[in-house]
Biopython code that builds the backbone (N, CA, C, O; Angstrom):
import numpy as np
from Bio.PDB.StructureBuilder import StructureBuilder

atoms = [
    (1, "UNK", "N", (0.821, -1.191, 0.000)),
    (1, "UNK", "CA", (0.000, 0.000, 0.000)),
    (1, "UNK", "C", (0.867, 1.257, 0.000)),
    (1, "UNK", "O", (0.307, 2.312, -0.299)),
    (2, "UNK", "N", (2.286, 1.271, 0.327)),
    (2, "UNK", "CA", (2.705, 2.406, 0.903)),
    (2, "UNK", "C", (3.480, 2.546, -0.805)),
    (2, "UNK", "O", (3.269, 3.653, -1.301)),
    (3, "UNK", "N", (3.964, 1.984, -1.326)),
    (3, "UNK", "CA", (4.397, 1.735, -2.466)),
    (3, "UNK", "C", (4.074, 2.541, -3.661)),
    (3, "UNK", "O", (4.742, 3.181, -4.474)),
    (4, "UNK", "N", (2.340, 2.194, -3.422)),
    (4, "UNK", "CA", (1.467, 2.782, -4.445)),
    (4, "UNK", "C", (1.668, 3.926, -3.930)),
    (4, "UNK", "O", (2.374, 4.296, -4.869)),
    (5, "UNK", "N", (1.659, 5.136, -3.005)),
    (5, "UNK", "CA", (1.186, 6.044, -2.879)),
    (5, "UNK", "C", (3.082, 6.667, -2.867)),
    (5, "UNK", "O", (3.378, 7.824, -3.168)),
    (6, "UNK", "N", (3.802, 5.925, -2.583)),
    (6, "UNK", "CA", (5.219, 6.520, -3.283)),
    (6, "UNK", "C", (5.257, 6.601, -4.858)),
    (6, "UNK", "O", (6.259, 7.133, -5.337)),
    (7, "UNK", "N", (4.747, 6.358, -5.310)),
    (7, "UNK", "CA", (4.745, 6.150, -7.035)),
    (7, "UNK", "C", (4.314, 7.157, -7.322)),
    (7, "UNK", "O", (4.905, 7.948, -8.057)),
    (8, "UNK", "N", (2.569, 7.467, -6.528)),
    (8, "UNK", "CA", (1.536, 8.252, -7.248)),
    (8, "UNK", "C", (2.383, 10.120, -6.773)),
    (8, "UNK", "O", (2.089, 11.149, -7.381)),
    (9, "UNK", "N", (3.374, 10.054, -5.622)),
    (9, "UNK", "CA", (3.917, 10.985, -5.513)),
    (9, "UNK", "C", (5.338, 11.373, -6.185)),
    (9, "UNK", "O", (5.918, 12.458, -6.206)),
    (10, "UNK", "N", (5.616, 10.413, -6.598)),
    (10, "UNK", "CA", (6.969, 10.710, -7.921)),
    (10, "UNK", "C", (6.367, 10.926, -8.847)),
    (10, "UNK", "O", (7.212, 11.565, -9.474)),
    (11, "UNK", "N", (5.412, 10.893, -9.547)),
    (11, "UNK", "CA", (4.659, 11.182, -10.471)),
    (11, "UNK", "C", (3.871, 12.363, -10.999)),
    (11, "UNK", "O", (3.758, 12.855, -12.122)),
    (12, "UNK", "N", (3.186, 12.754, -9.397)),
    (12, "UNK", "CA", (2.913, 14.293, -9.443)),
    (12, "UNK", "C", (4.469, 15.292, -9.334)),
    (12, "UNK", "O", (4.311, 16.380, -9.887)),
    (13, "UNK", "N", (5.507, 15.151, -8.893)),
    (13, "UNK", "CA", (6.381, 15.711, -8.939)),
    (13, "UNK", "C", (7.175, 16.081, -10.124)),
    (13, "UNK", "O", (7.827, 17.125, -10.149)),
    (14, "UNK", "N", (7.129, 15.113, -11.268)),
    (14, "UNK", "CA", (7.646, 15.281, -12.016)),
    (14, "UNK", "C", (6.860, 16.040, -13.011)),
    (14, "UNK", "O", (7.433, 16.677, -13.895)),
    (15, "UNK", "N", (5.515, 15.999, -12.900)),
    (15, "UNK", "CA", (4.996, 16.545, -13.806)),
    (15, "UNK", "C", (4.409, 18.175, -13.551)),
    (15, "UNK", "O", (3.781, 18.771, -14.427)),
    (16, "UNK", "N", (4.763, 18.841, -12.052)),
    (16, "UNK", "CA", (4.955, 19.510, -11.894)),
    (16, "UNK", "C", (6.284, 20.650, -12.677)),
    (16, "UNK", "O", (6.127, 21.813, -13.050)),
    (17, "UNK", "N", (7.414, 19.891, -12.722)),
    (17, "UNK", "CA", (8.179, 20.084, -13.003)),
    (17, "UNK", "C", (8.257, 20.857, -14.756)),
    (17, "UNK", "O", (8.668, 21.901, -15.263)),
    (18, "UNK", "N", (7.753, 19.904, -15.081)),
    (18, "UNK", "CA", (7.800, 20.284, -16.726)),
    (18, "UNK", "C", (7.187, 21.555, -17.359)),
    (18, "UNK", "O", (7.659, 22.012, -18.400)),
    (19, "UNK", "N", (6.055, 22.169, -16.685)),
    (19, "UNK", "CA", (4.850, 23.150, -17.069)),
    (19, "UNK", "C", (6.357, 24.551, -16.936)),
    (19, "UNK", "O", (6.634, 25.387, -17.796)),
    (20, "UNK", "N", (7.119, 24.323, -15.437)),
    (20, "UNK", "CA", (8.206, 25.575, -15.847)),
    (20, "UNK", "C", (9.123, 25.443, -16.874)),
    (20, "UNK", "O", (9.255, 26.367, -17.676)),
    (21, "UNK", "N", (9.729, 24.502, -16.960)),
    (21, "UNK", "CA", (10.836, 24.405, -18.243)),
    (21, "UNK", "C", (9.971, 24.673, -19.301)),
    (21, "UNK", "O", (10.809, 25.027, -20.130)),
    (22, "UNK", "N", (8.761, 24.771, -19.947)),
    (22, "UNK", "CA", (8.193, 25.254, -20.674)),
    (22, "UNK", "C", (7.923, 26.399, -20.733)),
    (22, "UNK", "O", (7.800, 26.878, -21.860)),
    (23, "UNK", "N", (7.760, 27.125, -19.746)),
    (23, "UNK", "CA", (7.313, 28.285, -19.655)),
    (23, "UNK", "C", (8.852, 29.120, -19.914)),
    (23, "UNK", "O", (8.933, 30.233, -20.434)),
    (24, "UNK", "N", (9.352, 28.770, -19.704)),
    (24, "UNK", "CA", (10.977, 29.529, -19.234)),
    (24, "UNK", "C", (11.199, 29.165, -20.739)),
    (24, "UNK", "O", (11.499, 30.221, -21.297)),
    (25, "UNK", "N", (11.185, 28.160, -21.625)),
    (25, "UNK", "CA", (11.167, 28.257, -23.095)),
    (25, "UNK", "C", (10.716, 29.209, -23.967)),
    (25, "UNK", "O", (11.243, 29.953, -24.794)),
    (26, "UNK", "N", (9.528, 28.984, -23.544)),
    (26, "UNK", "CA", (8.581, 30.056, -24.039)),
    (26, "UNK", "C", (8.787, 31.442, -23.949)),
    (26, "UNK", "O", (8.701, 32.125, -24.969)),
    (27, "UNK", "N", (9.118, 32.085, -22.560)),
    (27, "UNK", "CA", (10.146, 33.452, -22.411)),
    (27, "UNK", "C", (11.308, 34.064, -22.982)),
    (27, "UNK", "O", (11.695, 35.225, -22.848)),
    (28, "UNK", "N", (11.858, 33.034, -23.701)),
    (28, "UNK", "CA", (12.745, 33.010, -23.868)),
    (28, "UNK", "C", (13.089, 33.461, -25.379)),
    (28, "UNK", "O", (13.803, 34.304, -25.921)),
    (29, "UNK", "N", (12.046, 32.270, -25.827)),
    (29, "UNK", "CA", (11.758, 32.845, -27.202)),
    (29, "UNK", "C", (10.652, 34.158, -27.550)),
    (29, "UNK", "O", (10.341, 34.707, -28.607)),
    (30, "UNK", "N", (10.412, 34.276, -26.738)),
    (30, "UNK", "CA", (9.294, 35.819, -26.991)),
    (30, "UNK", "C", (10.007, 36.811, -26.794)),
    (30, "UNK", "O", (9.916, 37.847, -27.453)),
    (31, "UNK", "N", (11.004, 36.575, -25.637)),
    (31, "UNK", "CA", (12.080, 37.777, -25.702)),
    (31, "UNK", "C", (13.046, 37.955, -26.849)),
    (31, "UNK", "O", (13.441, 39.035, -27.288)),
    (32, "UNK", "N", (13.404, 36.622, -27.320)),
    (32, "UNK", "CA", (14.422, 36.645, -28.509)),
    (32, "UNK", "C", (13.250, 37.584, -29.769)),
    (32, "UNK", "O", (13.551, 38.670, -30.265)),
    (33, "UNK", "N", (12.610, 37.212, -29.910)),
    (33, "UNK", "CA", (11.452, 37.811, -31.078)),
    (33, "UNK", "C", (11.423, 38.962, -31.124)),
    (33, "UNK", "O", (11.640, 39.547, -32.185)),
    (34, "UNK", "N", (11.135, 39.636, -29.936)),
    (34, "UNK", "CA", (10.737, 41.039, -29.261)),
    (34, "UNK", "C", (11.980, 41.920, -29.167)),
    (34, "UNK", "O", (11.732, 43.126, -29.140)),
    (35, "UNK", "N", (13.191, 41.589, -29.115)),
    (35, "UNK", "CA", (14.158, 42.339, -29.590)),
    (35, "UNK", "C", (14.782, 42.040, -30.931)),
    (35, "UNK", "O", (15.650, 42.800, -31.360)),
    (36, "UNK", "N", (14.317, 40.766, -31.763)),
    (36, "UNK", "CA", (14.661, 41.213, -32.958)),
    (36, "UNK", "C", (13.551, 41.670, -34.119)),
    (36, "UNK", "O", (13.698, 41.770, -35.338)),
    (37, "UNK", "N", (12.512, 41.883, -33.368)),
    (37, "UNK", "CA", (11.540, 42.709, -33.917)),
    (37, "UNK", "C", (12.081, 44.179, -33.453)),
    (37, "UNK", "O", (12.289, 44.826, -34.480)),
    (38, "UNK", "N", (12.309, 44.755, -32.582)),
    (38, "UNK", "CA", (12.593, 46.216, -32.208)),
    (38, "UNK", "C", (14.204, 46.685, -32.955)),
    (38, "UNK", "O", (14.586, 47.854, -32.908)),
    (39, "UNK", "N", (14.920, 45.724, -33.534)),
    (39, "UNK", "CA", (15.869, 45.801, -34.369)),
    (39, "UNK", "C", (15.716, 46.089, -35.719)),
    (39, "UNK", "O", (16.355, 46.736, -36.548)),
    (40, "UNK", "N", (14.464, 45.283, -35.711)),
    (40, "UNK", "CA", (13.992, 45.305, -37.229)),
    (40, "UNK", "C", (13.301, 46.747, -37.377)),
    (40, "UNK", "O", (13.710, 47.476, -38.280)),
    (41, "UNK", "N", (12.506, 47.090, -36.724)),
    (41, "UNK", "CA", (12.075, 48.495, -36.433)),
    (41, "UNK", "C", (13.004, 49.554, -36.473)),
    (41, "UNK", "O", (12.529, 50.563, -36.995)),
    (42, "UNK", "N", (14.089, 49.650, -36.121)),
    (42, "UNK", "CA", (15.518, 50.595, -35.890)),
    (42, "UNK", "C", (15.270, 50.776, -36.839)),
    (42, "UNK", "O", (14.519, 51.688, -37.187)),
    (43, "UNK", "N", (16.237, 49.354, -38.162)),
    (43, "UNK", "CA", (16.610, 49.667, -39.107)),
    (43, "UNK", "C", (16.072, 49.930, -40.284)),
    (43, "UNK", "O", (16.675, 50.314, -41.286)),
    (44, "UNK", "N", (14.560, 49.658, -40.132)),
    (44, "UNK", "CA", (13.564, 50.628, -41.047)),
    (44, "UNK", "C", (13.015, 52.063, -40.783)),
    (44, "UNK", "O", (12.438, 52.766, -41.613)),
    (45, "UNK", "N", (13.334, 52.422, -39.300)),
    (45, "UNK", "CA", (12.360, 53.941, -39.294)),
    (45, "UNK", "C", (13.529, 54.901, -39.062)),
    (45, "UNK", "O", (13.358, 56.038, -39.500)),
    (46, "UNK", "N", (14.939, 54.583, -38.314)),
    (46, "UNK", "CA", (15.704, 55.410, -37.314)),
    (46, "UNK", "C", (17.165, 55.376, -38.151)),
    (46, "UNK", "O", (17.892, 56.369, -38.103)),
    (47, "UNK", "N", (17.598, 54.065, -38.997)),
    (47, "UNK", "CA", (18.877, 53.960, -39.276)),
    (47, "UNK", "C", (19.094, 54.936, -40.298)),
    (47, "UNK", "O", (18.342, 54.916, -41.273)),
    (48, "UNK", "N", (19.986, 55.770, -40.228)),
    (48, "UNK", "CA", (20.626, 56.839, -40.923)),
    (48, "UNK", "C", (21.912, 56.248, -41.507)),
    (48, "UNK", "O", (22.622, 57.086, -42.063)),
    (49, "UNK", "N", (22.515, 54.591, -41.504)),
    (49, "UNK", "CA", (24.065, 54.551, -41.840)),
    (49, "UNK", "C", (24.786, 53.836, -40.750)),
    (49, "UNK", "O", (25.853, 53.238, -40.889)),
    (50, "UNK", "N", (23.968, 53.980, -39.447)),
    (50, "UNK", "CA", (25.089, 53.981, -38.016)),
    (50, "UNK", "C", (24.753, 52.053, -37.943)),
    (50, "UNK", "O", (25.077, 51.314, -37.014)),
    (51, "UNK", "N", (24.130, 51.706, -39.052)),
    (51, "UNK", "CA", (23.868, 50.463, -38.428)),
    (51, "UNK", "C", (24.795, 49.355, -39.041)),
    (51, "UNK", "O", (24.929, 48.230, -38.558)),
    (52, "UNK", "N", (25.548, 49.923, -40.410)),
    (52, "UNK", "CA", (26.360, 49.143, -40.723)),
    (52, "UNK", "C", (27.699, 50.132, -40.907)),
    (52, "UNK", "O", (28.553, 49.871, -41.754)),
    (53, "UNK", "N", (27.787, 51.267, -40.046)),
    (53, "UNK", "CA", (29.052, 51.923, -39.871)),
    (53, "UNK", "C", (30.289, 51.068, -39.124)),
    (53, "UNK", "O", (31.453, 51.253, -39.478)),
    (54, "UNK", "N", (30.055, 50.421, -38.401)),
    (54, "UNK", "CA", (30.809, 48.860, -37.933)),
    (54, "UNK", "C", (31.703, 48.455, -39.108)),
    (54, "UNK", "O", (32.905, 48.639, -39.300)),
    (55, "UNK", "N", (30.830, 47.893, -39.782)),
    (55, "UNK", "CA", (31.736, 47.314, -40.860)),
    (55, "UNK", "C", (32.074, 47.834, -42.455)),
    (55, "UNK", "O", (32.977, 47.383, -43.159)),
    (56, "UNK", "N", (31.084, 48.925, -42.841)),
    (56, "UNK", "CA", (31.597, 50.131, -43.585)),
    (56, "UNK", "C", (32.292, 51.084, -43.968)),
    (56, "UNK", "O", (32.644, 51.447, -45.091)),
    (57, "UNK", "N", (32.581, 51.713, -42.339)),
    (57, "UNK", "CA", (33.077, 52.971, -42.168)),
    (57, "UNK", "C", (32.014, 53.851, -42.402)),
    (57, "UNK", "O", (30.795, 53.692, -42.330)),
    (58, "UNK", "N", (32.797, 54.925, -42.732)),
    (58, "UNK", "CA", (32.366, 56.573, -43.450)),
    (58, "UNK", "C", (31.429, 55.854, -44.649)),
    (58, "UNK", "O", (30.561, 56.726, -44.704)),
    (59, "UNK", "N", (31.086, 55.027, -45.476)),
    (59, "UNK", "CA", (30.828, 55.105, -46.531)),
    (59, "UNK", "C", (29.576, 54.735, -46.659)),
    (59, "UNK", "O", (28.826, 55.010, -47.595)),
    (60, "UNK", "N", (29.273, 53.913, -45.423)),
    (60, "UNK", "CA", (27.701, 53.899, -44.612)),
    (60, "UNK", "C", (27.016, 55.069, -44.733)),
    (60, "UNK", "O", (25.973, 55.122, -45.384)),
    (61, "UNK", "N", (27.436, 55.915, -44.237)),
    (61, "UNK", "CA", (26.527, 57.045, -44.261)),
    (61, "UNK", "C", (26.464, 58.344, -45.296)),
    (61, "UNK", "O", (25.988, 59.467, -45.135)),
    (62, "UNK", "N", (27.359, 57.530, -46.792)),
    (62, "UNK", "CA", (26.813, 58.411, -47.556)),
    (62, "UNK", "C", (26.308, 57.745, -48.368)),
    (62, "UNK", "O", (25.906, 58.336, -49.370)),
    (63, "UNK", "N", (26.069, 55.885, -48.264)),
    (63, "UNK", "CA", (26.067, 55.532, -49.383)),
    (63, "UNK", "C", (24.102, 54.434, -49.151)),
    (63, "UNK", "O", (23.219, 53.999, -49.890)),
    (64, "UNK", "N", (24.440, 54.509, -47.514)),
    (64, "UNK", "CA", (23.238, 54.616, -46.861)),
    (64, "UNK", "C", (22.392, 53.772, -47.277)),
    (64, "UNK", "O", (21.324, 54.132, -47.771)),
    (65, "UNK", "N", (22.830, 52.191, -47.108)),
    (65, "UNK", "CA", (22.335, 51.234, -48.063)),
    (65, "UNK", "C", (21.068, 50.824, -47.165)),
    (65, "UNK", "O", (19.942, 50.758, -47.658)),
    (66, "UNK", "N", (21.300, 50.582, -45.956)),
    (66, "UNK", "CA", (19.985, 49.891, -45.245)),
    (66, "UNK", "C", (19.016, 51.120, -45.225)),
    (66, "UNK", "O", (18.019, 50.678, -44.653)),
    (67, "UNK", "N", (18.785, 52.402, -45.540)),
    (67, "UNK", "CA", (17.870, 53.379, -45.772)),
    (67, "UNK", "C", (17.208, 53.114, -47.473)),
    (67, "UNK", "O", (16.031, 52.877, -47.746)),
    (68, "UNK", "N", (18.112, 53.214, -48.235)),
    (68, "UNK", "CA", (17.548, 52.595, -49.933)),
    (68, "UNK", "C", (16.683, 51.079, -49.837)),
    (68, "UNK", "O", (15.677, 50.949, -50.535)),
    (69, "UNK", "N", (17.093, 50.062, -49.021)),
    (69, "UNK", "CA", (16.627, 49.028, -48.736)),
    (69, "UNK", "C", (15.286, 49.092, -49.143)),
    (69, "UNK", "O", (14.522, 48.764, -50.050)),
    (70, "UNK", "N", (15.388, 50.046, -47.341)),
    (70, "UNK", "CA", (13.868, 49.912, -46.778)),
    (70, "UNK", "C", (13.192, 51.291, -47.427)),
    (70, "UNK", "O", (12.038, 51.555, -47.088)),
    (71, "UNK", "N", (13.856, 52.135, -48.312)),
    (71, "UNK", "CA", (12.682, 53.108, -48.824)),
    (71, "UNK", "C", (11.562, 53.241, -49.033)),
    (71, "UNK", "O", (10.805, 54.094, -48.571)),
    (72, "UNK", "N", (11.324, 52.318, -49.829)),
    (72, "UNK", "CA", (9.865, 52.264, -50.011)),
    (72, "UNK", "C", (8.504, 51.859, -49.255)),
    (72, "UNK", "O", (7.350, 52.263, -49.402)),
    (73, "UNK", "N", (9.287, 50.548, -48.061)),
    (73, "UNK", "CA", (8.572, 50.747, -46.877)),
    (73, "UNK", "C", (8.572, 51.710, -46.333)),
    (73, "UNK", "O", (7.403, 52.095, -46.326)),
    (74, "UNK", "N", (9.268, 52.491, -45.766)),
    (74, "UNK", "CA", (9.272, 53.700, -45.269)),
    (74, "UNK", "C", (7.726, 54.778, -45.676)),
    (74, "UNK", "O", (6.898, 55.222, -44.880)),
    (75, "UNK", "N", (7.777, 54.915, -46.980)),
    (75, "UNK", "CA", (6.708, 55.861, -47.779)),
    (75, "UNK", "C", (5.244, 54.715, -47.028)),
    (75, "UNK", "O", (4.459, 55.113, -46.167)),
    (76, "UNK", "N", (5.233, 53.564, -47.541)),
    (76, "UNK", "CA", (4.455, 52.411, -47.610)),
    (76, "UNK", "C", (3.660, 52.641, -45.565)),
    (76, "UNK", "O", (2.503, 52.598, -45.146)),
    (77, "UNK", "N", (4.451, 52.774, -45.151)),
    (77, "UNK", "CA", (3.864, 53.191, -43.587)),
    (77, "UNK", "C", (3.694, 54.315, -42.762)),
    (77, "UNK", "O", (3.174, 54.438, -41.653)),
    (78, "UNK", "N", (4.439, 55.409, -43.811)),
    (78, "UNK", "CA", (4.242, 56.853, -43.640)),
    (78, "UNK", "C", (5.194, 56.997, -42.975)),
    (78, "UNK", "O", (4.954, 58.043, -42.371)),
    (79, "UNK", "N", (6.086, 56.668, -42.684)),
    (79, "UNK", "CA", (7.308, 56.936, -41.585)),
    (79, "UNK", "C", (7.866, 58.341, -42.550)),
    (79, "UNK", "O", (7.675, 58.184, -43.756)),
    (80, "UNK", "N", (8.329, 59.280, -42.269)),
    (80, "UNK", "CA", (9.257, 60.263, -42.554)),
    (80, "UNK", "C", (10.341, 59.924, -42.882)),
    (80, "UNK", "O", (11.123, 59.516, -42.024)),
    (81, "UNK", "N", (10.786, 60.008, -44.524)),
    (81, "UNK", "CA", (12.758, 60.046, -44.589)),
    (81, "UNK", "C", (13.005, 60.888, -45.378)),
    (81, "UNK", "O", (14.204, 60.706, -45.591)),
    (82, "UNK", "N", (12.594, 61.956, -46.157)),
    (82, "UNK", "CA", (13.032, 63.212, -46.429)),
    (82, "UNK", "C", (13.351, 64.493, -45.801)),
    (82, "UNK", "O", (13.746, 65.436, -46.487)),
]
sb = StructureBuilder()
sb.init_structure("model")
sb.init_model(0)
sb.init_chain("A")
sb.init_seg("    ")
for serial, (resi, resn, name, xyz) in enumerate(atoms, 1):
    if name == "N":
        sb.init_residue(resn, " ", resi, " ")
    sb.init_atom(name, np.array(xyz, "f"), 0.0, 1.0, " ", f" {name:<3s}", serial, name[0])
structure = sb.get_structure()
Protein backbone atom coordinates (compact mmCIF):
# COMPACT_ATOMS: atom_id res chain seq x y z
CA UNK A 1 0.00 0.00 0.00
CA UNK A 2 2.71 2.41 0.90
CA UNK A 3 4.40 1.74 -2.47
CA UNK A 4 1.47 2.78 -4.44
CA UNK A 5 1.19 6.04 -2.88
CA UNK A 6 5.22 6.52 -3.28
CA UNK A 7 4.74 6.15 -7.03
CA UNK A 8 1.54 8.25 -7.25
CA UNK A 9 3.92 10.99 -5.51
CA UNK A 10 6.97 10.71 -7.92
CA UNK A 11 4.66 11.18 -10.47
CA UNK A 12 2.91 14.29 -9.44
CA UNK A 13 6.38 15.71 -8.94
CA UNK A 14 7.65 15.28 -12.02
CA UNK A 15 5.00 16.55 -13.81
CA UNK A 16 4.95 19.51 -11.89
CA UNK A 17 8.18 20.08 -13.00
CA UNK A 18 7.80 20.28 -16.73
CA UNK A 19 4.85 23.15 -17.07
CA UNK A 20 8.21 25.58 -15.85
CA UNK A 21 10.84 24.41 -18.24
CA UNK A 22 8.19 25.25 -20.67
CA UNK A 23 7.31 28.29 -19.66
CA UNK A 24 10.98 29.53 -19.23
CA UNK A 25 11.17 28.26 -23.10
CA UNK A 26 8.58 30.06 -24.04
CA UNK A 27 10.15 33.45 -22.41
CA UNK A 28 12.74 33.01 -23.87
CA UNK A 29 11.76 32.85 -27.20
CA UNK A 30 9.29 35.82 -26.99
CA UNK A 31 12.08 37.78 -25.70
CA UNK A 32 14.42 36.65 -28.51
CA UNK A 33 11.45 37.81 -31.08
CA UNK A 34 10.74 41.04 -29.26
CA UNK A 35 14.16 42.34 -29.59
CA UNK A 36 14.66 41.21 -32.96
CA UNK A 37 11.54 42.71 -33.92
CA UNK A 38 12.59 46.22 -32.21
CA UNK A 39 15.87 45.80 -34.37
CA UNK A 40 13.99 45.31 -37.23
CA UNK A 41 12.07 48.49 -36.43
CA UNK A 42 15.52 50.59 -35.89
CA UNK A 43 16.61 49.67 -39.11
CA UNK A 44 13.56 50.63 -41.05
CA UNK A 45 12.36 53.94 -39.29
CA UNK A 46 15.70 55.41 -37.31
CA UNK A 47 18.88 53.96 -39.28
CA UNK A 48 20.63 56.84 -40.92
CA UNK A 49 24.06 54.55 -41.84
CA UNK A 50 25.09 53.98 -38.02
CA UNK A 51 23.87 50.46 -38.43
CA UNK A 52 26.36 49.14 -40.72
CA UNK A 53 29.05 51.92 -39.87
CA UNK A 54 30.81 48.86 -37.93
CA UNK A 55 31.74 47.31 -40.86
CA UNK A 56 31.60 50.13 -43.58
CA UNK A 57 33.08 52.97 -42.17
CA UNK A 58 32.37 56.57 -43.45
CA UNK A 59 30.83 55.10 -46.53
CA UNK A 60 27.70 53.90 -44.61
CA UNK A 61 26.53 57.04 -44.26
CA UNK A 62 26.81 58.41 -47.56
CA UNK A 63 26.07 55.53 -49.38
CA UNK A 64 23.24 54.62 -46.86
CA UNK A 65 22.33 51.23 -48.06
CA UNK A 66 19.98 49.89 -45.25
CA UNK A 67 17.87 53.38 -45.77
CA UNK A 68 17.55 52.60 -49.93
CA UNK A 69 16.63 49.03 -48.74
CA UNK A 70 13.87 49.91 -46.78
CA UNK A 71 12.68 53.11 -48.82
CA UNK A 72 9.87 52.26 -50.01
CA UNK A 73 8.57 50.75 -46.88
CA UNK A 74 9.27 53.70 -45.27
CA UNK A 75 6.71 55.86 -47.78
CA UNK A 76 4.45 52.41 -47.61
CA UNK A 77 3.86 53.19 -43.59
CA UNK A 78 4.24 56.85 -43.64
CA UNK A 79 7.31 56.94 -41.59
CA UNK A 80 9.26 60.26 -42.55
CA UNK A 81 12.76 60.05 -44.59
CA UNK A 82 13.03 63.21 -46.43
Amino acid sequence: MSASLQTSTHVGTGAVTRPHAAQALALIVTSAAVLLALLALYAVFLDQGQLLSPVLGKVAATANYVHEFAHDGRHLLGAPCH
